[in-house]
N, C-alpha and C positions, 0 to 999 in steps of 0.2 A: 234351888240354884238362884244366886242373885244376878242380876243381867246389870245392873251399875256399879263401875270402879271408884267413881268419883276422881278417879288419876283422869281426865280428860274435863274435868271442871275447868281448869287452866288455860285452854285452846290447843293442848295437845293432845295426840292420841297415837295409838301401838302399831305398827307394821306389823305382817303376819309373821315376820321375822325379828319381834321385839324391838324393834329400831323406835325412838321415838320423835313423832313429826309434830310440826304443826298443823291443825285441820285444813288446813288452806293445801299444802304440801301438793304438788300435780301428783301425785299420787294418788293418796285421798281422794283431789277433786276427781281427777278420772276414775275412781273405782264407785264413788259417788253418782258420777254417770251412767257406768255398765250397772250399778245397781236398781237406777231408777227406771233403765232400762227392761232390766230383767223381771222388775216388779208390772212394769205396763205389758210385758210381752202373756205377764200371766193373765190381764186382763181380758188380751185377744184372745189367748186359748178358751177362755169361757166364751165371750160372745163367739169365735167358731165353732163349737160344741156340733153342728151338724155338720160338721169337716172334718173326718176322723184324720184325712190324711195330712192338713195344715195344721193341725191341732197337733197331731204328730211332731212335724216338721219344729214349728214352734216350739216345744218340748224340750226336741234337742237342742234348738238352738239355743234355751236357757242353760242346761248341762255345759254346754261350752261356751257362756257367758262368764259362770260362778270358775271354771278351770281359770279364765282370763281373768277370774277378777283374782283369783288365786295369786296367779303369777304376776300381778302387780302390787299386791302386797310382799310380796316375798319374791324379790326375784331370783332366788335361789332356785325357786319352784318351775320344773319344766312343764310345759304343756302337751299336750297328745298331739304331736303336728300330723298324724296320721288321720286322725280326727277330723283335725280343721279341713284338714284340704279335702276328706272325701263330701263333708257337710256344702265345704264352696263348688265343688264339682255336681253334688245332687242341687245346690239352689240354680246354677247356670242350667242346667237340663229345663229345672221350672221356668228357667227365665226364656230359655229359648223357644218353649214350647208351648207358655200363654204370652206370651210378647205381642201387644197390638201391631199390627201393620204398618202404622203410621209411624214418621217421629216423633222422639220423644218432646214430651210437652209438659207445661203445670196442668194442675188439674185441681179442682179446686174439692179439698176432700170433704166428704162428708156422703149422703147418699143413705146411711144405715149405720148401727153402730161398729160394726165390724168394721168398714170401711172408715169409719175416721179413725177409729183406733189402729188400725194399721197404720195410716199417714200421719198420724203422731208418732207411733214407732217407730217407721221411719225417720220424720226428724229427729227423735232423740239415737237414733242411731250413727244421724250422720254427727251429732256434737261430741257421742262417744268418737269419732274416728277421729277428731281435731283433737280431743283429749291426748288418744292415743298417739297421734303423732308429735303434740306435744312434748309427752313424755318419752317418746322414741331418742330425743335429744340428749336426756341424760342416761336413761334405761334402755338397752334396747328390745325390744318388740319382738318376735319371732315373725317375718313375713308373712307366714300362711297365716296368723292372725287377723295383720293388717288387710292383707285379702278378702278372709272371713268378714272381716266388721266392714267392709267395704262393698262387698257383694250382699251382706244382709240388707242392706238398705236399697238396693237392687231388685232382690227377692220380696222386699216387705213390698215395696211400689207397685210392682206386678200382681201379686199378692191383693192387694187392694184392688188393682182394676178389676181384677176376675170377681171379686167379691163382691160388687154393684149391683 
């Protein structure tokens, strides 16, 4: 199998629906973000390796990263909103349930490696959502997504306090 077209030399490249953009395209750039996204979230699932159950959680939440990034190459392509919403309803249980006491506050991350790697995830979670709503202006977005990407950076934060 060859992995280069050489049809992208130029600054452009293929939607999953053949359309073709330029690399800049919001399109691109947000799928460029749930990608770089979904690549550090593989990170955290190794450094959790003694967290079967975030290791988990993590897992899926990449499965319905790649559906989303699916559906923004092709927005022909629907997404599992079954899915999404049971994923946002299991990370609000997380959130309600290791939620610190106190209000919400910065915190300056690091502590271990898991813990920074989650609060990078976090951030690159919230640039995916400006992405996303970006692109909600011309494509639109299925809500329980916007939810999903919106609550994971909710969950990742949490997520990290407990992991200190």
């Amino acid at each position: 199998m060859v992995v280069y077209t050489k049809r992208g030399d130029g600054g452009e490249t293929s939607l999953g629906n053949g359309l073709r953009v330029a690399k800049d395209d919001v399109r691109i750039e947000t799928n460029g973000e749930l990608d770089e996204l979904t690549s550090l979230l593989g990170i955290v699932t190794e450094y959790a390796a003694h967290d079967a159950v975030l290791q988990q959680q993590l897992m899926d939440v990449q499965q319905l990263l790649m559906q989303l990034m699916a559906h923004v190459a092709d927005d022909t392509r629907t997404v599992d909103n079954a899915a999404f919403e049971a994923k946002v309803r299991e990370m609000e249980r997380y959130i309600d349930a290791n939620s610190p006491r106190h209000a919400f506050c910065f915190v300056r991350p690091g502590g271990n490696l898991l813990t920074a790697h989650l609060h990078y995830a976090r951030a690159k979670t919230r640039t995916c959502e400006r992405r996303l709503w970006s692109l909600q202006r011309t494509q639109p977005i299925s809500s329980c997504c916007l939810q999903f990407i919106n609550r994971l950076s909710d969950f990742l934060y949490v997520a990290a306090l407990q992991a200190r």
